[in-house]
C-alpha positions, 0 to 999 in steps of 0.5 A, a space after each residue: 589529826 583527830 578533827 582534821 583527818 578525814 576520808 571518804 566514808 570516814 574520820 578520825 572523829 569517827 574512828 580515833 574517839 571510840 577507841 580513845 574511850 574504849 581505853 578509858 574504860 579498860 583503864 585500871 583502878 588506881 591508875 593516876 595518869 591514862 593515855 586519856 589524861 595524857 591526851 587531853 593534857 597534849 591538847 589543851 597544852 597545843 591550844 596555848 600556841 600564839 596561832 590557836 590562841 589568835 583565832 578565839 578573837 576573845 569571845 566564848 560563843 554560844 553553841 560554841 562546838 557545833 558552830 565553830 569550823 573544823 580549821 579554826 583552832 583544831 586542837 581546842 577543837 579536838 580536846 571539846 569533842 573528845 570531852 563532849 564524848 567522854 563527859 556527856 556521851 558516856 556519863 563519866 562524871 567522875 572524869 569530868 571532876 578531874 579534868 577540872 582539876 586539870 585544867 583549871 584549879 591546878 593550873 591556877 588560872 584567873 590568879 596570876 596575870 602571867 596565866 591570862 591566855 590560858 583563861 582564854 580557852 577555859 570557858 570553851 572547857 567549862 561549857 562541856 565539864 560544868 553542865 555534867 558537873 552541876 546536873 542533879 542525879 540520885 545520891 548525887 551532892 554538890 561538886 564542892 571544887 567547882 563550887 569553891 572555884 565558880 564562887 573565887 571566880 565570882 569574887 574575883 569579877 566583883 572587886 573590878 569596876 563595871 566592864 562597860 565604864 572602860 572604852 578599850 579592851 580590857 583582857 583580864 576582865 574580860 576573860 573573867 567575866 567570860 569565865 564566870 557566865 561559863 560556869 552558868 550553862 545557858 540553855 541555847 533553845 531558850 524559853 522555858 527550856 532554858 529555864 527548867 535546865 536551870 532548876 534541874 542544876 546544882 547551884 548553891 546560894 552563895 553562887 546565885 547571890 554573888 551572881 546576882 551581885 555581879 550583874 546588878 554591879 555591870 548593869 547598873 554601870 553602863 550609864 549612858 552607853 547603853 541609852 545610845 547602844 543601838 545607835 553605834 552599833 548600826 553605824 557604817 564607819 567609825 573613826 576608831 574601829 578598835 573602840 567600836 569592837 571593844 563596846 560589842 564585846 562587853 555587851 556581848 559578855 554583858 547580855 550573856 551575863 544578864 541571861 544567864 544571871 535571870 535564868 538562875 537568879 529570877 526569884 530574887 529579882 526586885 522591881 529594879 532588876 527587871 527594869 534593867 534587864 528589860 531595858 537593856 533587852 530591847 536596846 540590844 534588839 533594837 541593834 539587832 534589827 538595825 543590823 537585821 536592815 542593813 542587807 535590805 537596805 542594799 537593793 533599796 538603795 542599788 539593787 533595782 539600779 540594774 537595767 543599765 548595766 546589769 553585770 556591773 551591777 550584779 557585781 556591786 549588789 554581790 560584793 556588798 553582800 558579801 562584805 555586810 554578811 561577814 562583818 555582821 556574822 563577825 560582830 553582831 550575831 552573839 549578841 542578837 542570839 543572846 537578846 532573843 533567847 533572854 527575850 524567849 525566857 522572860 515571856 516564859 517567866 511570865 506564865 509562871 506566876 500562875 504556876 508559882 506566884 512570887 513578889 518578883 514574877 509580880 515586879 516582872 509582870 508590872 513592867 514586861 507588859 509594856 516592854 512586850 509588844 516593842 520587844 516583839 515587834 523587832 523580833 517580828 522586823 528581824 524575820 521579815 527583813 531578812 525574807 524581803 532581803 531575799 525577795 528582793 535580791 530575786 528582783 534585783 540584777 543579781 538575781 538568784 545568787 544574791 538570794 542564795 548569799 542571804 540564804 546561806 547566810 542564815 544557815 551559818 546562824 542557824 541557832 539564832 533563826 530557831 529562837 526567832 521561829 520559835 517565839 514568832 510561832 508561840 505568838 498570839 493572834 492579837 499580837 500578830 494582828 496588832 504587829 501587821 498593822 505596822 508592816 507595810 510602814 515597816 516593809 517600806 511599802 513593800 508587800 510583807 507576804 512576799 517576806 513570808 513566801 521568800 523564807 518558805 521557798 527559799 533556796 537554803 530552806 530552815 525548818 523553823 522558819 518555813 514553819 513560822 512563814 507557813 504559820 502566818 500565812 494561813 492565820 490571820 490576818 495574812 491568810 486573804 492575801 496569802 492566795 491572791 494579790 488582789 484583796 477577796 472584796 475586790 475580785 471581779 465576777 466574770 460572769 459579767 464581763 466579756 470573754 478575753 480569749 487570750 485570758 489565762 486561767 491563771 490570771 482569771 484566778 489572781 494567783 500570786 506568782 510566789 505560789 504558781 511558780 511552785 504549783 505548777 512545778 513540772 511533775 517530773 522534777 518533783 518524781 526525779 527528786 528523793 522523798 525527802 527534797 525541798 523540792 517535795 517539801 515546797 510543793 507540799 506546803 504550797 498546796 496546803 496553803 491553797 487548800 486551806 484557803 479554799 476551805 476557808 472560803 469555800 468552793 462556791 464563793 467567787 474566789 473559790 470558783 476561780 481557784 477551782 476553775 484554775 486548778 482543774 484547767 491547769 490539771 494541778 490536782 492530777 498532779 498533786 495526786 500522783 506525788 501524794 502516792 509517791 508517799 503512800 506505800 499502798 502494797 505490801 513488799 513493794 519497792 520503787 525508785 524512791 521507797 526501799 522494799 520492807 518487811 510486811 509489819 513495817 508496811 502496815 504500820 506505815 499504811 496505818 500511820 499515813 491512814 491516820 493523818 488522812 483520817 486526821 485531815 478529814 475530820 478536822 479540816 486541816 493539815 495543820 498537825 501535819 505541817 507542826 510535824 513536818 519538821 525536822 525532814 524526814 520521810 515519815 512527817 512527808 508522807 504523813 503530810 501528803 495523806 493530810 493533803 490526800 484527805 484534804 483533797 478529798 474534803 475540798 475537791 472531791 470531783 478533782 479527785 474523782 477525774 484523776 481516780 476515773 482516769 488511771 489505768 493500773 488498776 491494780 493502783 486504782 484498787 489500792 486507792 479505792 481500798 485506803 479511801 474506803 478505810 480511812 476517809 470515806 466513813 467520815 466524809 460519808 457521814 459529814 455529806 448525811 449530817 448535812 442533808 439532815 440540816 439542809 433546809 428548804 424555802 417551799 415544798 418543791 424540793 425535799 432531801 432525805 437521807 438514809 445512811 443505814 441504806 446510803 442513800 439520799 432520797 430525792 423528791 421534785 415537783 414543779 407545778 404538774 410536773 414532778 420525781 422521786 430520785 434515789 441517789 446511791 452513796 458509794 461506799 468509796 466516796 468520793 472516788 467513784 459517782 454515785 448511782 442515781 434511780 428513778 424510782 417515780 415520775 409524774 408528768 414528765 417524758 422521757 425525753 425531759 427524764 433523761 435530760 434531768 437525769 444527766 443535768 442530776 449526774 453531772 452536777 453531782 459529778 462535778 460539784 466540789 462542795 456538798 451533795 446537798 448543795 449540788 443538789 439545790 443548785 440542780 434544781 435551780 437549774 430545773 427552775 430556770 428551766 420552766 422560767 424559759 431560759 435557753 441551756 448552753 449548747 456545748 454543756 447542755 445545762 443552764 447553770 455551768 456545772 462547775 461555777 454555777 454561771 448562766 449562758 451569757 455571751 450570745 453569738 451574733 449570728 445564730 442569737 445562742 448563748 453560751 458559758 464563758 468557761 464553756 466556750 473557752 474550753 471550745 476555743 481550746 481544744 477546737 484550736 479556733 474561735 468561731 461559734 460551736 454551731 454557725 461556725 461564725 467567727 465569734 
């Protein structure tokens, strides 16, 4: 009942466990046997059934409470929780010494075979009594029970001969062993967590040694097996099913044996022991990288063989699916967790010889160089083989609910996929360099950002892997072809070539279609959805990438000027602006359909906390902090990284924003806005756009750019032969939502007519230029110069340099000889809805 009895808005779980605890502590001094006692005695006495006993399947797994289902052995369920709640919850270490007196010493369990089911379930028991039993604490001294058991235990396991020199089930042995990694709590995140969890435990020497003596015994014995390990395991039939299944558990136990034994164990390695832990660390990623391929190697060999017949199909691809999940998740997870977190922690073992040098680290290091690069590189295959796994299941007939199987899948083992994340993240760029050149061999000439763009937009999205991918796919060496499909030294400039009116703004930008697809996700999908969808998630990490690829290559690169030109005719960035503002609660009390209404204190710490990651952006250049943060989802880390985008945005595509501020009509929104820029973001960006003008230089004496950032003003002087002005451009204090003001303080040789004009031609450029102001004022005057050289300015802009990509006027009409910008005309032929020339009104 207590972990199967639920209800709506309840459960026993929930209601029963209090109360259990609450007559623990009310129970008295002197009382042998409480209701708790009797409690956990029922329980353990229920986990004995021949029923419950079955479904244990003689493994003790890692994470073994939050992972195992509430169906499959309810009572040892129940008696895990309720110890859980007792001995780690509440700290009642005094109940945790008791309970192994319990159910483990005087149950006399491991010394008569007749007792051997009941050593079943005892390192379920142990995985909850011994960390609270071993953990140091003031005053605190060594469990001498548990000493003396774990060390008959160990003695017990060392009189056998080696587990893996048997072919069949061995029961006794095998529960022994299981016993004994029990007693040894590996931490499941791995790393340098596992290891610091480990030197904060009580264990005595006696225990490492006959630990270690264990382990050289089962490591040592494997012979041959291990040599040809990964290659039985990836096999797809075996004659003897039974003897298959018995080889995987002993090196499930063996792996868990050999983590748990470096973990606690590793300053008394010698050259010997590293060389087969390492050893036998890679055959087991290796197996697990060939399990890893499997479900890829589906639509390789069926999943593109749908255009036939496509349900027949579909069918096919889901119910291999489904059997290859099932007996991978059954048989091969545990070990692939094991072999990750030991690969985690001896790459962390590496850093500590400068921390805490020893002869061993020293062994360690000699051998774990080589070892490395091999042992990563399957790690780096895992991940990537289960995002094309799933990108090709999107193509392959079955589609979308093939993806979402895989998907899925990855949630039943999500422990395993964090360790993964993890020491992908914590990788070096040499590595991930070294690591792409073998990819596309690897990916079987398939695109491996398709790999990275599958796990960040999956259906069933995992924190830890939606990081890794956004990790990779803004560094190099993924970041050029994470935008775009063509690579950037490929790009045509279509400036010289022929206006295809039919052409798209998207296909002129060469946006790979994983990224469209979510930046043009309909604005009232994303509005609809709660602040804390993936959705919104998705949509946010989309844009991060194209955003730091444009300040990566800048804006006026021909990449950036296509990105740009697509962005702003698809009306992208208005989009993006009002989710952001979603996030942003910029008034004080109010309430909406998303955000709940908030007391004055809590609004101006959230105003100031998205404030700061604005301002953060700005400076830096980057949302990466905000991105490191995001995760686990929460809306706080979303709308710290939507004021990271805000920020960006306005470093990046300053007119973008501009368009979408000039155009909103709540004024009381727009005030709010201009209030949170003017604080947050526009001193720094204020300050970069002058630093700029400080260091801007000039070929001849034409063009000279001053500034005065005490007054905020830009100072203009232009001559160009008998012609010349001074201009001052005022800076707003709001900048850059609002366009800065422009006056004319001198002219010389010019007419009003021509001083109009290039006030205009000054003003728009300005406008609409997305990089520096000194930049938008250089290519302003380039305009001017082309002007005295006799070029004809474009009829429809009248400018001769596009304001935007900077292009010149080059398709001519054949019948009145004007020639017009090609973004221009397309934007004619647009709104106007036909294609003839803006002043002949020839068909063009």
């Amino acid at each position: 009942m207590l972990c199967t009895w639920h209800w709506p808005g309840g459960s026993a779980v929930g209601t029963l466990l209090p109360f259990l605890v609450s007559c623990m502590d009310g129970m008295e001094k002197g009382c042998e046997v409480s209701i708790i006692d009797n409690v956990v005695i029922t329980l353990h006495n229920m986990t004995m059934s021949k029923e419950e006993v079955v479904k244990f399947h003689n493994k003790y797994l890692l994470g073994t409470i939050d992972s195992m289902d509430f169906n499959e052995g309810p009572a040892l369920h129940a008696l895990l929780v309720l110890l859980r709640t007792i001995c780690l919850e509440h700290r009642k270490v005094e109940y945790a010494e008791k309970c192994l007196e319990m159910l483990a010493i005087d149950q006399r369990i491991l010394e008569e075979p007749s007792l051997s089911e009941r050593s079943k379930v005892l390192p379920f028991i142990l995985s909850i009594l011994v960390p609270v039993l071993r953990k140091k604490r003031e005053g605190m001294q060594q469990c001498f029970p548990l000493e003396a058991a774990v060390c008959k235990w160990l003695e017990i396991a060392n009189s056998a001969g080696p587990l893996n020199a048997y072919s069949e089930l061995v029961p006794d042995m095998e529960h022994i062993l299981q016993v004994v990694v029990s007693c040894f709590p590996l931490h499941t995140a791995g790393g340098s967590a596992a290891i610091i969890a480990a030197s904060s435990s009580i264990v005595s020497q006696r225990e490492k040694a006959l630990l270690l003596r264990l382990m050289q015994k089962e490591v040592s014995g494997v012979g041959s097996f291990v040599a040809n390990a990964s290659k039985s395991y990836a096999m797809a039939h075996d004659n003897c099913p039974k003897i298959n299944d018995a080889k995987l558990l002993h090196e499930e136990i063996l792996a868990k044996l050999v983590a748990s034994s470096v973990v606690y164990c590793w300053k008394d390695f010698t050259n010997q022991e590293w060389v087969l832990v390492l050893s036998h660390m890679r055959k087991w990623l290796e197996a697990a990288l060939l399990e890893a391929e499997k479900v890829r190697e589906i639509f390789k060999d069926a999943g593109m063989q749908g255009a036939d017949k496509p349900t027949d199909s579909a069918l096919t691809i889901l119910n291999r699916i489904n059997e290859e999940m099932q007996r991978s998740h059954s048989k091969q997870t545990d070990l692939s967790w094991t072999a990750v977190i030991l690969f985690s922690i001896v790459h962390s073992l590496e850093g500590y010889n400068s921390v805490e040098p020893s002869t061993s680290l020293e062994h360690l290091i000699s051998n774990w160089r080589e070892a490395k690069h091999r042992a990563l590189s399957y790690i780096v295959r895992i991940f990537f083989a289960s995002g094309m796994a799933e990108s090709l299941a999107l193509d392959s007939a079955a589609g979308e609910v093939a993806a979402n199987l895989i998907a899925n899948s990855r949630k039943s083992d999500l422990g395993f996929w964090e360790n993964v994340s993890e020491i992908i993240l914590s990788s070096s760029k040499e590595e991930r360099i070294e690591i792409a050149r073998h990819l596309n061999m690897w990916t079987v000439g398939k695109d491996p950002v398709r790999s990275l763009y599958a796990m960040l937009f999956s259906s069933e999205p995992i924190g830890g892997l939606q990081h890794t991918a956004y990790s990779l796919l803004t560094s190099v060496p993924f970041q050029n072809s994470a935008i775009s499909a063509v690579a950037r030294g490929d790009i045509v400039d279509t400036s010289t070539e022929e206006l295809n009116t039919e052409q798209s703004p998207l296909n002129a930008a060469y946006l790979r279609d994983e990224l469209s697809v979510v930046l043009e996700t309909c604005t009232s999908t994303i509005s609809e959805s709660s602040l804390t969808s993936p959705i919104r998630v998705k949509y946010f990490l989309a844009w991060a990438i194209v955003l730091s690829h444009l300040r990566l290559v800048s804006v006026l690169s021909p990449v950036g000027e296509k990105l740009v030109q697509y962005i702003q005719d698809s009306s992208l960035s208005s989009n993006l602006l009002e989710s952001i503002f979603e996030h942003i609660p910029l008034k004080s009390g109010s309430a909406s359909s998303h955000r709940k209404k908030t007391s004055a204190s809590v609004w101006h710490a959230e105003v100031q906390k998205a404030g700061d990651a604005a301002k953060r952006a700005c400076t830096l250049g980057s949302v990466s902090s905000m991105v490191d943060g995001l995760w686990p989802i929460e809306e706080g880390s979303i709308s710290c990284l939507a004021a990271g985008l805000y920020g960006l945005l306005l470093q990046v595509l300053p007119a973008c924003v501009r368009v979408w501020f000039t155009g909103l009509r709540d004024r009381s929104l727009a005030g709010s806005i201009e209030s949170f820029t003017s604080k947050f973001c526009s001193p720094h960006l204020l300050a970069e756009e002058f630093s700029q003008v400080h260091n801007t230089t000039t070929t001849d004496d034409t063009l000279i750019i001053k500034a005065n950032q005490s007054l905020g003003e830009v100072v203009v002087l232009y001559k160009k032969e008998e012609a010349g002005m001074d201009m001052v451009v005022k800076m707003p204090k709001c900048y850059p939502l609002r366009a800065v003001d422009i006056d004319c303080t001198r002219r010389l040789g010019i007419s009003e007519t021509r001083l109009r004009k290039w006030m205009l031609s000054m003003a728009a450029f300005l406008r609409n230029q997305n990089g520096a102001v000194a930049e938008a004022i250089q290519i302003w005057r380039q305009n001017v110069d082309r002007e005295f050289e006799g070029v004809e300015e474009c009829p429809i802009c009248y400018s001769i340099l596009h304001t935007v990509n900077h292009s010149l006027p080059r398709l001519a009409c054949k019948t009145c000889k004007h020639k017009f910008h090609s973004a221009c005309l397309y934007k004619w032929f647009s709104t106007s809805h036909k294609s003839t020339c803006p002043l002949c009104q020839t068909p063009f």
